[in-house]
C-alpha positions in Angstrom: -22.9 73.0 121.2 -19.8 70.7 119.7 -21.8 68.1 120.7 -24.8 68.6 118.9 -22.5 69.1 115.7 -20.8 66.0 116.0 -23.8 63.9 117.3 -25.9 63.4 113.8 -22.0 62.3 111.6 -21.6 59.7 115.0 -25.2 58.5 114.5 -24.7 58.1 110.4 -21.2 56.5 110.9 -22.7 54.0 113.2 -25.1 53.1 110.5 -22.8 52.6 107.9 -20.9 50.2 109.5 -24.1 48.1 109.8 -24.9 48.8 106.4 -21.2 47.5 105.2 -21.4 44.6 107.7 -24.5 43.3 106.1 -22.8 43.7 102.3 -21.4 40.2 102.0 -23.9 37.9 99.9 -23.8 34.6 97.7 -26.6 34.1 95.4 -26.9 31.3 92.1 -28.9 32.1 88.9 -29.2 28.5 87.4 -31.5 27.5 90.4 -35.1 28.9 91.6 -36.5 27.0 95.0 -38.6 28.0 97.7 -37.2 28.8 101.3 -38.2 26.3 103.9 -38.2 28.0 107.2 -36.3 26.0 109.8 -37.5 26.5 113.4 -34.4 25.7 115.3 -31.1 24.2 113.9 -29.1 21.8 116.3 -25.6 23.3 116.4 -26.3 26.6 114.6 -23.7 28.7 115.1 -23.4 31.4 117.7 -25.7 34.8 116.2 -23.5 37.1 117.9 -19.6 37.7 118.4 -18.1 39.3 121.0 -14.8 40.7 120.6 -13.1 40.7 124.5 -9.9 42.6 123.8 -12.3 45.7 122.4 -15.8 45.5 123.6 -14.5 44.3 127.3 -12.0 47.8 127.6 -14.4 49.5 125.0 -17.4 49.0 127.4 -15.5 49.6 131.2 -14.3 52.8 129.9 -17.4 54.0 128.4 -19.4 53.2 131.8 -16.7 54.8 133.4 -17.1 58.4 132.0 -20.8 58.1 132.3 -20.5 57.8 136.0 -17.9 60.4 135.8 -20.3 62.2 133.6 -23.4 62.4 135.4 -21.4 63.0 138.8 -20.6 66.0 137.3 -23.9 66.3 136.5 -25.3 66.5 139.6 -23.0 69.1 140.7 -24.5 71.7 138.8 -25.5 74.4 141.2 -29.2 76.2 141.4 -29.8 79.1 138.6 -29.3 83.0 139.2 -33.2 84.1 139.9 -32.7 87.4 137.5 -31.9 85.5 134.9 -34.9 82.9 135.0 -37.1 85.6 135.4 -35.8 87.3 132.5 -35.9 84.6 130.1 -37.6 85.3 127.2 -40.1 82.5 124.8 -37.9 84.9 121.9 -34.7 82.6 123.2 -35.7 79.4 122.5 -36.0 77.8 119.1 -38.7 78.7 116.9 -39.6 74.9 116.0 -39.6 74.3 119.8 -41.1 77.4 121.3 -44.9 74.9 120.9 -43.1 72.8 123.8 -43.3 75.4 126.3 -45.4 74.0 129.2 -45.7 74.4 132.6 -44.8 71.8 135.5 -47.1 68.9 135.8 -46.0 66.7 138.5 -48.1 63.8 137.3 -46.8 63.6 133.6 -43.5 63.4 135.6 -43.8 60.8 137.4 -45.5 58.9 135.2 -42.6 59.1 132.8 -40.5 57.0 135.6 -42.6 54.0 135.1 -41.3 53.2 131.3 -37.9 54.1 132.4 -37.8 51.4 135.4 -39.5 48.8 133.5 -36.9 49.2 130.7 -34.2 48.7 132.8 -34.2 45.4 133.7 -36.4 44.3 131.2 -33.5 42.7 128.7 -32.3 40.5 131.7 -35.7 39.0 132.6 -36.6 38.7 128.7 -33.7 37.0 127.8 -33.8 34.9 130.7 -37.5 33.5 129.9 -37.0 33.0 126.2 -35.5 29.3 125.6 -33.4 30.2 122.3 -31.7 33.5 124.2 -31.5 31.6 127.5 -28.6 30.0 126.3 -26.5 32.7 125.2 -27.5 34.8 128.8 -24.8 36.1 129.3 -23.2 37.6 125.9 -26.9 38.9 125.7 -26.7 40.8 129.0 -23.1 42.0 128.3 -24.4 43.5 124.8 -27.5 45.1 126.4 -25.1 46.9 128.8 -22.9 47.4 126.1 -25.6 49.6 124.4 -27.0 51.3 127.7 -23.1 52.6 127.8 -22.9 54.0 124.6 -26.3 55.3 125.3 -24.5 56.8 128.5 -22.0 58.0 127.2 -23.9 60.2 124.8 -26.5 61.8 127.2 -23.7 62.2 130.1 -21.3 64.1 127.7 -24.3 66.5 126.7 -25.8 66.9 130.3 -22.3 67.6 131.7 -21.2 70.3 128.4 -24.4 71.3 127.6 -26.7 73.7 129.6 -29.9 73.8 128.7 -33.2 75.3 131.1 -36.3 73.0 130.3 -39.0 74.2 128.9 -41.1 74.6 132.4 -38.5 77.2 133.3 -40.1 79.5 131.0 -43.5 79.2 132.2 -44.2 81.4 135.3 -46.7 79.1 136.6 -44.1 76.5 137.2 -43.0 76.2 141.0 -40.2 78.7 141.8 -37.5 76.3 143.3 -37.8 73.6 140.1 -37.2 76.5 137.7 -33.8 77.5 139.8 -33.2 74.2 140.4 -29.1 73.0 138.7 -31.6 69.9 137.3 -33.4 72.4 135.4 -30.8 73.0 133.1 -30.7 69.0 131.6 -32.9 69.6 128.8 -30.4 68.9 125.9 -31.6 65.7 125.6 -34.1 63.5 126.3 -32.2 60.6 128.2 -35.6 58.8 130.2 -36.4 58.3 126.0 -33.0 56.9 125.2 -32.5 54.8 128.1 -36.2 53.4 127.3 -35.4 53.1 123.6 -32.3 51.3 124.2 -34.0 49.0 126.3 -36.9 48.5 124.3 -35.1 48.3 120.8 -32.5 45.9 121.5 -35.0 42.8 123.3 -37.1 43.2 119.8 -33.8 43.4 117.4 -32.8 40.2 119.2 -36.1 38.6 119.8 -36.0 39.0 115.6 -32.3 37.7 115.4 -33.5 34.5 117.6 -37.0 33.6 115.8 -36.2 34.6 112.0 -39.4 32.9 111.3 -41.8 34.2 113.9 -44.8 36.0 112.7 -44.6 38.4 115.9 -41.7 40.3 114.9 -43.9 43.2 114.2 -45.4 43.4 117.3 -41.8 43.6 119.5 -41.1 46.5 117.2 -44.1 48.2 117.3 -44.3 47.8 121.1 -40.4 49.3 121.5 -41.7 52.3 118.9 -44.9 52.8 121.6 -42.9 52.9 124.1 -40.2 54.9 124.1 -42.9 57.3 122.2 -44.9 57.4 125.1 -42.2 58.2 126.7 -41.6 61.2 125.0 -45.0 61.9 125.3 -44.9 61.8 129.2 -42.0 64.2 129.3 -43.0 66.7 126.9 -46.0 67.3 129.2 -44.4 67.2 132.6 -42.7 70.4 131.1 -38.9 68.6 131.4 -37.7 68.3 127.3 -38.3 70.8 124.4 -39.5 68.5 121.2 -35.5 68.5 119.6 -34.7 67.2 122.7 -37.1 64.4 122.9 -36.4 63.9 118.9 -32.5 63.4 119.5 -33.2 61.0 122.8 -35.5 59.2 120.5 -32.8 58.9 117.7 -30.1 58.0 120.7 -32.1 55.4 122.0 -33.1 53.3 118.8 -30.1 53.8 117.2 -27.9 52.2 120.3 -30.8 49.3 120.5 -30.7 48.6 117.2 -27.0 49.0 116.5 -24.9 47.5 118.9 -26.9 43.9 118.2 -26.5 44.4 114.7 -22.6 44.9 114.5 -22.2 42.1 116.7 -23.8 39.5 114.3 -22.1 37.0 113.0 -23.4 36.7 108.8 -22.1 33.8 107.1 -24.3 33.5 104.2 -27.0 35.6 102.8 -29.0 33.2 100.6 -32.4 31.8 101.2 -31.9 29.0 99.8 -29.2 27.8 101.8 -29.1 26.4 105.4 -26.1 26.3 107.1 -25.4 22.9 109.4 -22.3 21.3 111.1 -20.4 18.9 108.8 -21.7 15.9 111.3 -25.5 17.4 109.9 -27.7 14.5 109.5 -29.0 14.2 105.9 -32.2 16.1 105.0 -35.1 15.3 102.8 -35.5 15.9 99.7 -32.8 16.8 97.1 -29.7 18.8 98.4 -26.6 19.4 97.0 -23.9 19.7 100.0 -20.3 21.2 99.7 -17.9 21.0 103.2 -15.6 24.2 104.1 -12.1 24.1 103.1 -9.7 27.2 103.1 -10.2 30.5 103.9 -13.0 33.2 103.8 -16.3 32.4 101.4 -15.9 29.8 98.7 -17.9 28.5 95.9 -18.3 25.0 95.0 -20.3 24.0 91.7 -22.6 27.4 92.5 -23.1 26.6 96.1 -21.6 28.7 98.7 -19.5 27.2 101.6 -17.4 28.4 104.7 -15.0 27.1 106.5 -16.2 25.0 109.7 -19.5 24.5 108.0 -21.2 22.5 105.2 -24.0 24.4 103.5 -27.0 23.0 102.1 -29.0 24.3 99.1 -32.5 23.3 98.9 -34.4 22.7 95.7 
């Protein structure tokens, strides 16, 4: 139950590193304009950063103990019978004692179709979309980036963890799956994590790529679906109390969502201000350009600048 403890301060220190990665801003009283959204820049600069000498070792060992993990996993050995037969609806939860339910087979498998489509879904959405296409590979290494951290978390709770799923406590459900070791993987939900990985990180960086796209929305909403569905599909097949499905929820969003987002390069925050190589050809209309010199975030005459860059404000 360490895990459990530890899981929710992991999740919120996670989120406040994006929250204090997205702090840096520049912003100028004197001028009011309106924000022309730019399609595609030539030569923007890369969205995402990937740091080799941490994520690289960061990543290999973190798939590491997930194997190691869920090897250990599968070890688990089949139930004593007296004790299943003696468990009690008393010994579970009150808030979860609703998600008692026996066996369904069909729910079950059912729940195995949102959980292979999300698998390889990043690397075939990434490779159709022209703006991602070209960053293919960071892409890929971030989506399996997340899926380990995702791994991580889930292995490490299987593996300490023992937890009988709710169709153990139903005496309709088929003898040999209630004694069976997998029976006791309820704590948590990882078909809904791996899902909301999946599902979370292609519409974080579907947003990242097309800022300006009117579908954003709709990638979100379809990730939310999803992995809800998912939930859905294994609450009734009888395999994951509602806490469970909750926490794989929460695993699964957080690791889509995250992992993108403290990769991302910020610059500027500013809407009125574009950011273009020095070598930028002019733009219409009036524009007051400064070129990068020093270190770090400058300011030039109110407009903001950084090094490698000229920055354009638009009236």
């Amino acid at each position: 139950m360490i895990f459990k403890s530890i899981l929710p301060g992991l999740l919120f220190s996670l989120a406040s590193a994006v929250l204090l990665h997205d702090e840096a801003y520049c912003q100028s009283d004197s001028l009011t304009a309106k924000q022309e959204a730019v399609s595609e820049t030539p030569g923007r600069p890369d969205l995402y950063h990937i740091k080799k000498n941490v994520d690289y070792p960061v990543t290999v060992a973190a798939a590491a103990w997930t194997l190691y993990g869920l090897s250990q996993v599968s070890k688990k050995g089949a139930s004593d019978v007296t004790k299943v037969l003696n468990l009690k609806r008393s010994g579970v939860p009150w808030f979860d004692r609703w998600g008692i339910k026996t066996y369904s087979k069909s729910a079950d498998k059912a729940s195995y179709i949102p959980f292979y489509v999300a698998m390889p879904l990043p690397v075939l959405a990434f490779a159709l979309d022209k703006r991602t296409r070209k960053d293919y590979g960071k892409l890929v290494f971030l989506y399996a980036e997340a899926m380990t951290m995702t791994g991580v978390l889930y292995s490490s709770a299987t593996h300490y963890v023992d937890r009988y799923r709710p169709l153990v406590y139903s005496a309709e459900s088929p003898m040999n799956t209630r004694l069976s070791g997998n029976s006791r993987n309820a704590f948590f939900a990882g078909h809904v994590a791996l899902v909301g990985t999946s599902f979370f990180l292609v519409a974080k960086v579907f947003a990242d790529y097309h800022p300006e796209s009117k579908y954003k929305w709709a990638f979100y909403s379809g990730a939310a679906a999803v992995t809800l569905l998912t939930g859905y599909l294994r609450h009734e097949a009888g395999e994951h109390f509602p806490s469970d499905i909750l926490l794989g929820t929460a695993v699964g969003t957080a690791s889509g969502l995250l992992i993108p987002s403290l990769h991302k390069i910020r610059l500027i925050h500013n809407p009125h201000l574009s950011i273009l190589p020095f070598n930028a050809a002019p733009l219409n209309g009036s524009a007051a350009n400064a070129l990068a010199s020093g270190k770090g975030l400058k300011t030039a005459g109110g407009f903001g600048m950084t090094k490698g860059f000229s920055t354009i404000y638009r009236f």
